[in-house]
C-alpha positions as CSV (number, residue, x, y, z in Angstrom):
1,X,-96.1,-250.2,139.7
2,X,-98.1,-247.3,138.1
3,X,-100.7,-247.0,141.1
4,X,-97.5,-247.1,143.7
5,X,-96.1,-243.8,141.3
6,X,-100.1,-242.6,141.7
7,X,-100.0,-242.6,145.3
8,X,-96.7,-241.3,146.0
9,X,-97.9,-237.9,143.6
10,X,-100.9,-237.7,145.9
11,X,-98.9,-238.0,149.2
12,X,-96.1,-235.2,148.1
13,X,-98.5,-232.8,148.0
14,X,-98.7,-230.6,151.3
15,X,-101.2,-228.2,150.1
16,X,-104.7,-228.7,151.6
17,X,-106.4,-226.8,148.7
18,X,-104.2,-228.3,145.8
19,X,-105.1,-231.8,147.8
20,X,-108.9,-231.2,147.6
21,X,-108.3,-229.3,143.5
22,X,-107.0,-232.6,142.7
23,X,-109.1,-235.2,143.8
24,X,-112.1,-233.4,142.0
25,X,-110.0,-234.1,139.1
26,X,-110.2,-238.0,139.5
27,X,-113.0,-240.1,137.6
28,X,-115.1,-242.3,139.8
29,X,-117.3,-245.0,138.7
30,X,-119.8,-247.5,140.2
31,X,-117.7,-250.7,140.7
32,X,-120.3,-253.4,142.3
33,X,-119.4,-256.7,144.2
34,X,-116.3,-254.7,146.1
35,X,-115.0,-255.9,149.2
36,X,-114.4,-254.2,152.7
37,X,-111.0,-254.4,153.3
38,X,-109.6,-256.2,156.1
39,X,-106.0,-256.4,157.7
40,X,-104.7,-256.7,153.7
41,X,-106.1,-254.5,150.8
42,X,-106.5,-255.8,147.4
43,X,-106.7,-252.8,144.5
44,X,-107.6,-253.8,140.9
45,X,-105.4,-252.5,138.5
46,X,-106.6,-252.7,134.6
47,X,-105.4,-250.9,131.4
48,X,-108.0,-250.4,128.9
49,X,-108.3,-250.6,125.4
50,X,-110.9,-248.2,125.1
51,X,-110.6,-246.0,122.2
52,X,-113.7,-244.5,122.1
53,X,-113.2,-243.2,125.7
54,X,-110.0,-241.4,124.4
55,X,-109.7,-237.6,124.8
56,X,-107.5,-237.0,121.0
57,X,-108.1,-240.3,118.5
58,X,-104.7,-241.7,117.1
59,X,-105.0,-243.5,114.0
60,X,-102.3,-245.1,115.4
61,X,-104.4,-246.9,118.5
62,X,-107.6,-247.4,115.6
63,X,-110.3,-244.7,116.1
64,X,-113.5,-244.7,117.7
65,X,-114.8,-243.3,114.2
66,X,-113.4,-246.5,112.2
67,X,-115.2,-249.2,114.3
68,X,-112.5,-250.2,117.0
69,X,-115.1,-249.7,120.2
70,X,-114.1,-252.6,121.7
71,X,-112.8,-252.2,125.5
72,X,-110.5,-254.6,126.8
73,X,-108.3,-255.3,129.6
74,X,-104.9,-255.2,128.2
75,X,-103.2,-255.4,131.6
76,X,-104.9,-256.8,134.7
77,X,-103.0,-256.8,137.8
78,X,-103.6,-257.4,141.0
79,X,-101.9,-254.7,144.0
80,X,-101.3,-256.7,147.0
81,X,-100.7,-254.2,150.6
82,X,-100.4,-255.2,154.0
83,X,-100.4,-252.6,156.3
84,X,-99.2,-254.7,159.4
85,X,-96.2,-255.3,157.6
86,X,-95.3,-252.7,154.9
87,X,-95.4,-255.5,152.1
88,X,-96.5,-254.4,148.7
89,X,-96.5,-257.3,146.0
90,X,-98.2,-257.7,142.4
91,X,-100.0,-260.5,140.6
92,X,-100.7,-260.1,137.0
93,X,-103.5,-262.2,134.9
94,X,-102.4,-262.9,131.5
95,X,-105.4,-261.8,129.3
96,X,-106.2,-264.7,127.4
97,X,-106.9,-266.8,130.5
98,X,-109.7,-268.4,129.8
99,X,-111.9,-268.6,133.1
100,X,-115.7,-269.8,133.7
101,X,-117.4,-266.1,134.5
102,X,-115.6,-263.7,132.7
103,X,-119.2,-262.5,131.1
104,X,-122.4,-262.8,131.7
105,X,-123.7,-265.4,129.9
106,X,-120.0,-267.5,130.7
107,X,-117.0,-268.6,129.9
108,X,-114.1,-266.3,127.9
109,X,-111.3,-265.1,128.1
110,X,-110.5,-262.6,131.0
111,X,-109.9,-259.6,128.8
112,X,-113.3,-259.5,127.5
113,X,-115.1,-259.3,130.7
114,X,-114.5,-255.1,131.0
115,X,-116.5,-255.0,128.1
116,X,-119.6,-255.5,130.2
117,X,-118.1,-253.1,133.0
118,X,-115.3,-253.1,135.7
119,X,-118.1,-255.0,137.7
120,X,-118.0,-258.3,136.0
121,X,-114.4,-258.0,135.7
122,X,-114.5,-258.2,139.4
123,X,-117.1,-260.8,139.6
124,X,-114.9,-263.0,137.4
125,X,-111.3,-262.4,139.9
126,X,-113.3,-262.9,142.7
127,X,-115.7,-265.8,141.9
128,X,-113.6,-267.8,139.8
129,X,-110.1,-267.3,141.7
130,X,-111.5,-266.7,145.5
131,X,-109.8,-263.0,145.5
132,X,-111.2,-260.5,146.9
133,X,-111.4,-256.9,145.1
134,X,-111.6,-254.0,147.7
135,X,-110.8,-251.5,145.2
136,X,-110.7,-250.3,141.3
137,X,-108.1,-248.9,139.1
138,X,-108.7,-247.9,135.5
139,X,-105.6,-246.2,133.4
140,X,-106.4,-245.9,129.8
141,X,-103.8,-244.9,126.3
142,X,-103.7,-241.4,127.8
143,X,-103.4,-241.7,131.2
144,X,-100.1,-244.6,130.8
145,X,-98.8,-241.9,128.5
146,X,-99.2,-239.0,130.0
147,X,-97.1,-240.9,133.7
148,X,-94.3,-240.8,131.7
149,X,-94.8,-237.5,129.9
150,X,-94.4,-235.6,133.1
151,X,-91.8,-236.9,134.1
152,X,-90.4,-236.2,131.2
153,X,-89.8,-239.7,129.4
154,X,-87.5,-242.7,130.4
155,X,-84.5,-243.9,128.7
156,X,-84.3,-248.0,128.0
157,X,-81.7,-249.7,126.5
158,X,-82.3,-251.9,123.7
159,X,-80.2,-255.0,123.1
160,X,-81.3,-256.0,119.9
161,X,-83.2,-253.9,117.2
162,X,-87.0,-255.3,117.8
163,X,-90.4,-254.1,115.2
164,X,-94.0,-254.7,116.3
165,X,-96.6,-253.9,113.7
166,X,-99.2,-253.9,115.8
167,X,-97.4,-251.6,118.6
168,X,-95.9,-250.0,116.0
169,X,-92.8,-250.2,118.0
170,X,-89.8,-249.9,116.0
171,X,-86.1,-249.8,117.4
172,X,-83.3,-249.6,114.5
173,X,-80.2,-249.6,116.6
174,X,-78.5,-251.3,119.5
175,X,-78.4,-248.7,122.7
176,X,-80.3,-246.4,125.1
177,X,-83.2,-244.7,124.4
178,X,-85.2,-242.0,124.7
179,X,-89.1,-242.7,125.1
180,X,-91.4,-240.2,125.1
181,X,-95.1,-241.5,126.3
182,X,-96.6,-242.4,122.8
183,X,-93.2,-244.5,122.7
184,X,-93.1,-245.9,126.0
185,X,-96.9,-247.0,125.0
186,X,-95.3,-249.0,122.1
187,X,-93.1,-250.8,124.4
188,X,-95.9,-251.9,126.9
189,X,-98.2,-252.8,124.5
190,X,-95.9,-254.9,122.1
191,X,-97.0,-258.6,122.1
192,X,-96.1,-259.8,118.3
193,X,-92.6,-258.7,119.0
194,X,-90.0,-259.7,115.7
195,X,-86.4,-259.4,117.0
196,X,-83.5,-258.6,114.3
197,X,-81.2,-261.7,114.4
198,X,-77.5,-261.0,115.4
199,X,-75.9,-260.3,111.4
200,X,-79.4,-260.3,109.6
201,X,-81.3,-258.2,107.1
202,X,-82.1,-254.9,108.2
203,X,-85.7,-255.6,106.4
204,X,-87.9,-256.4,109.6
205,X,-90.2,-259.1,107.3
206,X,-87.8,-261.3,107.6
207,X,-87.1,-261.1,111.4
208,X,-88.8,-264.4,113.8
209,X,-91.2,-263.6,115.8
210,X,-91.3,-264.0,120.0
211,X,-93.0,-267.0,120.7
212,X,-94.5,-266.3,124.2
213,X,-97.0,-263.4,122.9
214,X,-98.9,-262.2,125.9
215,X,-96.7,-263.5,128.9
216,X,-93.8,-262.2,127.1
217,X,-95.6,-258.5,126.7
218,X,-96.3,-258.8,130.8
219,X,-92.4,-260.0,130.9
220,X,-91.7,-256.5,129.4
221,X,-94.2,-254.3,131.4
222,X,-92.8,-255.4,134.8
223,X,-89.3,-254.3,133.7
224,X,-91.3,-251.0,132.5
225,X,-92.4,-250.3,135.2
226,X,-89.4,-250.9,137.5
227,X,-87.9,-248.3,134.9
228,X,-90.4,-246.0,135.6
229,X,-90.5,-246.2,139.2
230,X,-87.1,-245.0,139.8
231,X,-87.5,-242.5,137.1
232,X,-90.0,-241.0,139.1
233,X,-87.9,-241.6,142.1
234,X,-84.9,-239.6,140.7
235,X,-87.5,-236.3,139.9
236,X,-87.9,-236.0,143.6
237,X,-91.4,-237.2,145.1
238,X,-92.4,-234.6,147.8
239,X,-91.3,-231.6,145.3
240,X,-94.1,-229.7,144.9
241,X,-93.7,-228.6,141.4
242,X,-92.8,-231.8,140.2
243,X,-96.2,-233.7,142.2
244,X,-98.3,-230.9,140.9
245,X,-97.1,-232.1,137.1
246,X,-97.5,-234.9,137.6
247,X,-100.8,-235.6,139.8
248,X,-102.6,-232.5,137.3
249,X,-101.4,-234.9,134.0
250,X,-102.6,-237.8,135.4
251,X,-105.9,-237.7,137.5
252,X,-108.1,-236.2,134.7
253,X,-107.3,-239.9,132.9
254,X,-108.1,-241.9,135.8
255,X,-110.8,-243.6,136.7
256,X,-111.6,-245.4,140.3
257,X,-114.5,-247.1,142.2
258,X,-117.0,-244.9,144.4
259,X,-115.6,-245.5,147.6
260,X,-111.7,-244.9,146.7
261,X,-112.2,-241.5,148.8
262,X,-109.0,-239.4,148.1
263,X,-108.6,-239.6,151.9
264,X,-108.0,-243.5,151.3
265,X,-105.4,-242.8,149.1
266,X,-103.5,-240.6,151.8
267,X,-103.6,-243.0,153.8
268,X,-101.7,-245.6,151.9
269,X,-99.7,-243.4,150.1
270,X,-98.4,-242.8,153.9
271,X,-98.0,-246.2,154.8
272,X,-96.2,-247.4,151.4
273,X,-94.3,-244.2,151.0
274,X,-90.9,-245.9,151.4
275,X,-91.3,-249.0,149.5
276,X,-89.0,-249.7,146.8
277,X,-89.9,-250.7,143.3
278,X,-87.0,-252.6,143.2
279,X,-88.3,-254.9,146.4
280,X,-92.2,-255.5,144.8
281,X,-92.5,-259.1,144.2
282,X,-94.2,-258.8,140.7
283,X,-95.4,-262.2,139.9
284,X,-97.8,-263.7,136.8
285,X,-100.4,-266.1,137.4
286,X,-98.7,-269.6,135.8
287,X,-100.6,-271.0,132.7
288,X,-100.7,-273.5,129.9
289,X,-100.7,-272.0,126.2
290,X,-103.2,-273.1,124.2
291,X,-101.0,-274.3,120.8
292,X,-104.2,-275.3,118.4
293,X,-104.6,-272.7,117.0
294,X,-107.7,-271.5,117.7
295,X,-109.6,-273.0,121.2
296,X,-113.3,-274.1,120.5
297,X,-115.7,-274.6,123.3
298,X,-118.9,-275.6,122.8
299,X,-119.3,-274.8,119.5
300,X,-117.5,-271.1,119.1
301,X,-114.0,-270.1,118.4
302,X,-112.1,-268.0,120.8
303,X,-108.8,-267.7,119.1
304,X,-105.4,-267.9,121.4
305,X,-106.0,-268.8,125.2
306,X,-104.2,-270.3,128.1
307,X,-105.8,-272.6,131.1
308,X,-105.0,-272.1,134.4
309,X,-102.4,-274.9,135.8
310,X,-102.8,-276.2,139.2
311,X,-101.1,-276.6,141.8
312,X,-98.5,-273.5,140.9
313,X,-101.8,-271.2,139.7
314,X,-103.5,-271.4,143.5
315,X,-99.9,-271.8,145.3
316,X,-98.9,-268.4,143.6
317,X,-102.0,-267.0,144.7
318,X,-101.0,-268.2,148.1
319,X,-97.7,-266.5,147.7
320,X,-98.9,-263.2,146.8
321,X,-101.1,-263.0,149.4
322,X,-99.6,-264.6,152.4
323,X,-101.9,-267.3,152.6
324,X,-101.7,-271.5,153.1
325,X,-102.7,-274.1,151.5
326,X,-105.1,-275.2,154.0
327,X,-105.8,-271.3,154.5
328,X,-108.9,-269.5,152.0
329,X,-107.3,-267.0,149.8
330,X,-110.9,-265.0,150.2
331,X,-110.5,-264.2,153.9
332,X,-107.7,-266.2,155.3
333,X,-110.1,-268.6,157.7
334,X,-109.4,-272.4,157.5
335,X,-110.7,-274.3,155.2
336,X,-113.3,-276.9,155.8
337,X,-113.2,-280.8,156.4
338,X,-113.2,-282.6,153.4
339,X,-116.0,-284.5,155.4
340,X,-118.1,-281.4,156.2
341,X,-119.7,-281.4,152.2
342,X,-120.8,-283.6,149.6
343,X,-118.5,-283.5,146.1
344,X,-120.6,-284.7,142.8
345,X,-118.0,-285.2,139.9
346,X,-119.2,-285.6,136.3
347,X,-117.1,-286.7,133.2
348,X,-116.8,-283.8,131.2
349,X,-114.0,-285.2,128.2
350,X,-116.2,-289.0,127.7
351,X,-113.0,-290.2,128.5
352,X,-113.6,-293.8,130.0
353,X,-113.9,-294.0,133.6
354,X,-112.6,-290.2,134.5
355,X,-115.5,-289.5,136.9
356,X,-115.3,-292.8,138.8
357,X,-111.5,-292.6,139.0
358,X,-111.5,-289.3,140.5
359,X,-114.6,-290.1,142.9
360,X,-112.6,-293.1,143.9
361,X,-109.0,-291.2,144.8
362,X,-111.4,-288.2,146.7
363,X,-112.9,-290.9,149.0
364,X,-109.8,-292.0,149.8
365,X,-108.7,-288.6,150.8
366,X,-112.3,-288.7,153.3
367,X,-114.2,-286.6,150.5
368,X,-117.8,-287.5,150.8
369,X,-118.8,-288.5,147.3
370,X,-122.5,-287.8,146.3
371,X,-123.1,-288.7,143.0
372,X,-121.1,-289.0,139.9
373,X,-121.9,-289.2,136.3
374,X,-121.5,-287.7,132.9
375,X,-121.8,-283.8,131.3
376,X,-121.5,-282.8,127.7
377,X,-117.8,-282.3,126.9
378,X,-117.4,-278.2,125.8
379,X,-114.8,-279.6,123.0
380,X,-112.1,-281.4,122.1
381,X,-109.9,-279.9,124.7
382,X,-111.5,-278.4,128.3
383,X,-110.0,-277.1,131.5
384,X,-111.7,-278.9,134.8
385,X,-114.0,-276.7,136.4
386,X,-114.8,-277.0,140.0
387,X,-118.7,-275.5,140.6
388,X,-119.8,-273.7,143.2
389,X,-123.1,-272.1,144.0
390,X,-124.2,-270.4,147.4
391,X,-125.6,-267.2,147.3
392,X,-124.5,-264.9,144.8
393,X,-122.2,-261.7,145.3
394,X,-123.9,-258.5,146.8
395,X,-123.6,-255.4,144.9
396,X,-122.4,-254.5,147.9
397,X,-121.2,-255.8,151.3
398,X,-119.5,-258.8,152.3
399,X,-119.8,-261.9,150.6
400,X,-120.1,-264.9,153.0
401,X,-120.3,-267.9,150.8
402,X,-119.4,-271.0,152.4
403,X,-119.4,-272.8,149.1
404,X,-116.4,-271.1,148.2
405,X,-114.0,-272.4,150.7
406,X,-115.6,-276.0,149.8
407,X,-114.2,-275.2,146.1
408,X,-111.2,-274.0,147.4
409,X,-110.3,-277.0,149.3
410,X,-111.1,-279.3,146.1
411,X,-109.3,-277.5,143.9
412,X,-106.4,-278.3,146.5
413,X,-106.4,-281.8,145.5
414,X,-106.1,-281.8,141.5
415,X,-103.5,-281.0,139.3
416,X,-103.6,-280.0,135.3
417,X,-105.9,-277.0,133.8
418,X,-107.9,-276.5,136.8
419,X,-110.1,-273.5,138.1
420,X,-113.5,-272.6,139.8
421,X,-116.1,-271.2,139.0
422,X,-119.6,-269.8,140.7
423,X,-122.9,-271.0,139.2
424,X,-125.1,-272.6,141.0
425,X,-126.9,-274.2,137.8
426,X,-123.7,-276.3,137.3
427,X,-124.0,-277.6,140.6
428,X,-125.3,-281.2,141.0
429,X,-129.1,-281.1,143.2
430,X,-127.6,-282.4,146.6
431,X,-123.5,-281.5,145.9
432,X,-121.7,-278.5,147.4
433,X,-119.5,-278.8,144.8
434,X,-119.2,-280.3,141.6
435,X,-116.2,-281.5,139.0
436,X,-116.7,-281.0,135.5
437,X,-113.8,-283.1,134.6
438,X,-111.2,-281.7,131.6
439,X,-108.2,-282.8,129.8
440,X,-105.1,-284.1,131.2
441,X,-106.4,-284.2,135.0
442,X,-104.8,-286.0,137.4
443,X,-104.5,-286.2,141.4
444,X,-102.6,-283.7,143.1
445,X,-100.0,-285.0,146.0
446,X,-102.0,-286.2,149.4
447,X,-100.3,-284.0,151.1
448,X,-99.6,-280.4,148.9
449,X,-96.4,-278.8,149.3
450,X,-95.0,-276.0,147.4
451,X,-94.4,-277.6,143.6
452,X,-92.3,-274.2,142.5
453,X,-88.3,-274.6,141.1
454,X,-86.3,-271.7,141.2
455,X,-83.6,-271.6,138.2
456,X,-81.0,-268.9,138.2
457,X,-81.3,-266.8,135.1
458,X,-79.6,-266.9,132.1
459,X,-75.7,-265.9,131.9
460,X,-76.9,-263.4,129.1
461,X,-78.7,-261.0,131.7
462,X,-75.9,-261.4,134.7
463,X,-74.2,-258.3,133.4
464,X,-77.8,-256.6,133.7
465,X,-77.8,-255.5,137.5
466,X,-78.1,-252.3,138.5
467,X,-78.9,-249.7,141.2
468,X,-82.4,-249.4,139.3
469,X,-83.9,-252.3,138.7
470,X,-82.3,-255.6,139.9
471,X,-82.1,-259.6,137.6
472,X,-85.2,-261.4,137.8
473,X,-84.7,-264.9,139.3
474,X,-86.6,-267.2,137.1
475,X,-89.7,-269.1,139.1
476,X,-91.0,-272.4,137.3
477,X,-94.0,-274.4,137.9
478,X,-92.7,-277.8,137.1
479,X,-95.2,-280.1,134.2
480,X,-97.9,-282.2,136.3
481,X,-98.7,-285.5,135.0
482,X,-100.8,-285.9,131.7
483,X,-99.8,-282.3,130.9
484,X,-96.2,-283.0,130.0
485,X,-96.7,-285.8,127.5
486,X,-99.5,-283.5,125.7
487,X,-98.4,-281.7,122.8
488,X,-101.5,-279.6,122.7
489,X,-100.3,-277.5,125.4
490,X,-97.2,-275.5,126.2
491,X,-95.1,-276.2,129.5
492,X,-96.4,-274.2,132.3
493,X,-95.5,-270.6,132.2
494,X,-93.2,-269.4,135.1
495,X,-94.2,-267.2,137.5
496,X,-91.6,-264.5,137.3
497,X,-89.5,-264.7,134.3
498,X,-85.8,-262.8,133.6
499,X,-85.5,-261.0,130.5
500,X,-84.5,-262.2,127.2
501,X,-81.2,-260.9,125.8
502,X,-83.5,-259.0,123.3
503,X,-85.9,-257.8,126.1
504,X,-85.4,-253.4,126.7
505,X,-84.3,-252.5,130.5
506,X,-82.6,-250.0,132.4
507,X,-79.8,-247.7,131.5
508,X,-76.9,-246.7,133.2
509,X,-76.8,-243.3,134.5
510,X,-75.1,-241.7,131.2
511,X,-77.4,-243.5,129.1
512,X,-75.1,-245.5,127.1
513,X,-75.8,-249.1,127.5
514,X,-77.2,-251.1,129.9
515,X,-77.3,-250.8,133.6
């Protein structure tokens, strides 16, 4: 967890002066729409693409010069601390989720909304997932790299030799290791991986390609990162040559919101100190893979994207951050009656009858219906949107927004690509809330319960444990109905995933093979 390894560089250091050298060194930035923290903290954690905001171009990232100015959230995650309890866990948000505010003007895919600023990133986590953001974390190329520069690199061992031409990764040989920060990048950052097949060509054209893309790459980053962790472990946090190295390589590449004082970071570098890497639940918000090759909505093309799937997408929510289902993931108060607000639900596929049907099992549930009716279908293929309005996020303050719990509690109740979303435009004159109906939707259980398996993981990574970084155990969200029988979609993406027998991990302490 890189801002865990941030923290525990600031909180080695003893020296006032060095304390109050180095935070001058931080970036900070104007982040709107931020939260107060309560008795839990949420920090946003994002890797950029940015190129252009590079201190040396490498033609191997694209230059600024050549056109690539795009900015991108390669990695969103989502740091999860509770004081009261010492409990550190991590949600991470694949990038190509497509979700109803990630810009502006609407709807994209979640990796596109830094372009327009960390403050729209945050409006789109918060408005269209119920999270609060109480903080901002922005690493760039560099700043990743230069983590594991000074600590002078990690070793990985490598099962199977593995090429990415975009990553440029390139491993030849079966074994441990050495990667520098340029190659630790490569690894992180891989997500058209080609893995050499057990007795195959040595030419790398002719090696298959990982399937999973994206949710394979985040796969790889948690295991990274666990890497890392006790790598930085083992140099001795609290020596103050070492934190000087580190915290002096890394702050002038960081960038955080206004109000992260320095002081702040103390504090929960002191609170979190003694948290193991090892311990972190590090989980992935569960999705459906978009397998047409190329999603349209409403008449442009957004390439490769994934819906959310409900129930596991809000019930891992729940999960990270201690919350119920009958509890709002924004601040932990009940949720309201069914009763207590009007629901308007509008076919949004022209599928016959959606609208009615889904009115019809709500008022069952004691849902007051207010109207229902038709919308323009966005394509051929849509995820179900559940509208919101209310006022609007502050710039700053506390967002009260009864609305949101009102979405919260509907979403509660379906199953299939499901998410929010805040615009009050979309809201039906007289309706709290409002349906836009999408494919494969279906009724949730009357009474939600947890609808997560746990598998044990595969023989091939039983021989993987070590003292360093410990088997994942694979979490599932099972196929709802409607979803399983449609081909257009991949099975629901599990939560926390083991490795592959190709995947890099840990080394043993001699750096030989694996841990």
């Amino acid at each position: 967890m890189v801002l865990a390894i941030f923290l525990a560089v600031v909180v080695g250091i003893a020296s006032v002066a060095i304390y109050f050298y180095l935070g001058s060194l931080i970036h900070h930035r104007t982040v709107n729409g931020l939260q107060q923290a309560g008795a839990s903290e949420n920090i946003l954690l994002v890797g950029s693409t940015t190129r252009c905001g590079l201190k040396h171009q490498d033609r191997h990232y694209g230059l600024c010069s050549l056109g690539v100015t795009g900015v991108n959230s390669d990695v969103t995650m989502i740091v999860h601390l509770d004081p009261s309890t010492g409990k550190v866990s991590l949600l991470s948000i694949p990038r190509d989720l497509f979700v109803p505010n990630a810009r502006i003007e609407g709807a994209n895919k979640i990796d596109a909304a830094l372009y327009q600023g960390p403050s729209q990133l945050v409006s789109a986590i918060e408005e269209d997932f119920g999270i609060p953001i109480n903080h901002f974390v922005e690493l760039n190329f560099d700043s990743f790299a230069s983590v594991v520069d000074a600590i002078g690199g990690v070793w990985m061992y490598f099962p199977r030799p593995v090429y990415d031409a975009e990553s440029f990764l390139n491993i030849r040989s079966i074994g441990c290791h050495y990667l520098n920060g340029y190659h630790a990048l490569q690894v992180v950052r891989a997500r058209h991986l080609q893995i050499k097949p057990i007795g195959g060509s040595n030419n790398h054209a002719t090696w298959p390609q990982e399937a999973q893309s994206d949710l394979a790459r985040i796969r790889r980053t948690h295991e990274f990162l666990r890497v890392l962790a006790a790598a930085v472990a083992a140099k001795g946090i609290g020596n103050p040559s070492t934190d000087l190295n580190l915290a002096t390589s890394v702050l002038p590449n960081l960038t955080v919101d206004q109000t992260f004082s320095e002081n702040h970071m103390l504090s929960l570098a002191e609170t979190f100190a003694t948290v193991s890497i090892g311990t972190v639940p590090q989980l992935t918000y569960p999705v459906l893979v978009d397998l047409m090759n190329g999603y349209q909505y409403k008449g442009g093309s957004y390439g490769d994207v994934a819906f959310p799937i409900q129930p596991g997408g809000f019930q891992t929510i729940n999960q990270v951050f201690g919350t119920s289902a009958d509890q709002s993931t924004w601040d932990g108060h009940a949720l309201p009656n069914p009763s207590s607000f009007s629901v308007a639900v509008l076919n949004g596929t022209g599928i016959a009858h959606q609208a009615s049907v889904v009115a019809d099992a709500l008022r069952v549930r004691g849902y007051s219906i207010s109207a229902t009716g038709d919308r323009t279908p966005v394509g051929p293929l849509a995820e179900t949107v559940v509208w919101y309005g209310g006022p609007p996020p502050p710039k700053s303050g506390a967002w009260v927004n009864p609305a949101l719990g009102a979405a919260e509690r509907v979403v509660e109740q379906l199953q299939g690509p499901v998410i929010m979303g805040y615009n009050p435009q979309a809201v039906t004159p007289g309706a709290t809330v409002t349906i836009q109906t999408g494919s494969d939707l279906s009724m949730a259980p009357s009474d939600p319960t947890a609808t997560t398996t746990t598998t044990s993981p595969p023989t091939t990574t039983s021989t993987l444990s070590s003292t360093t970084t410990q088997p994942v155990t694979a979490t599932t969200v099972p196929d709802v109905p409607g979803v399983a029988t449609d081909n257009r979609f991949s099975a629901p993406s599990a939560t926390a995933q083991p490795l592959e027998p190709w995947d890099p991990r840990a080394c043993n302490a001699s750096h030989t093979g694996p841990a």
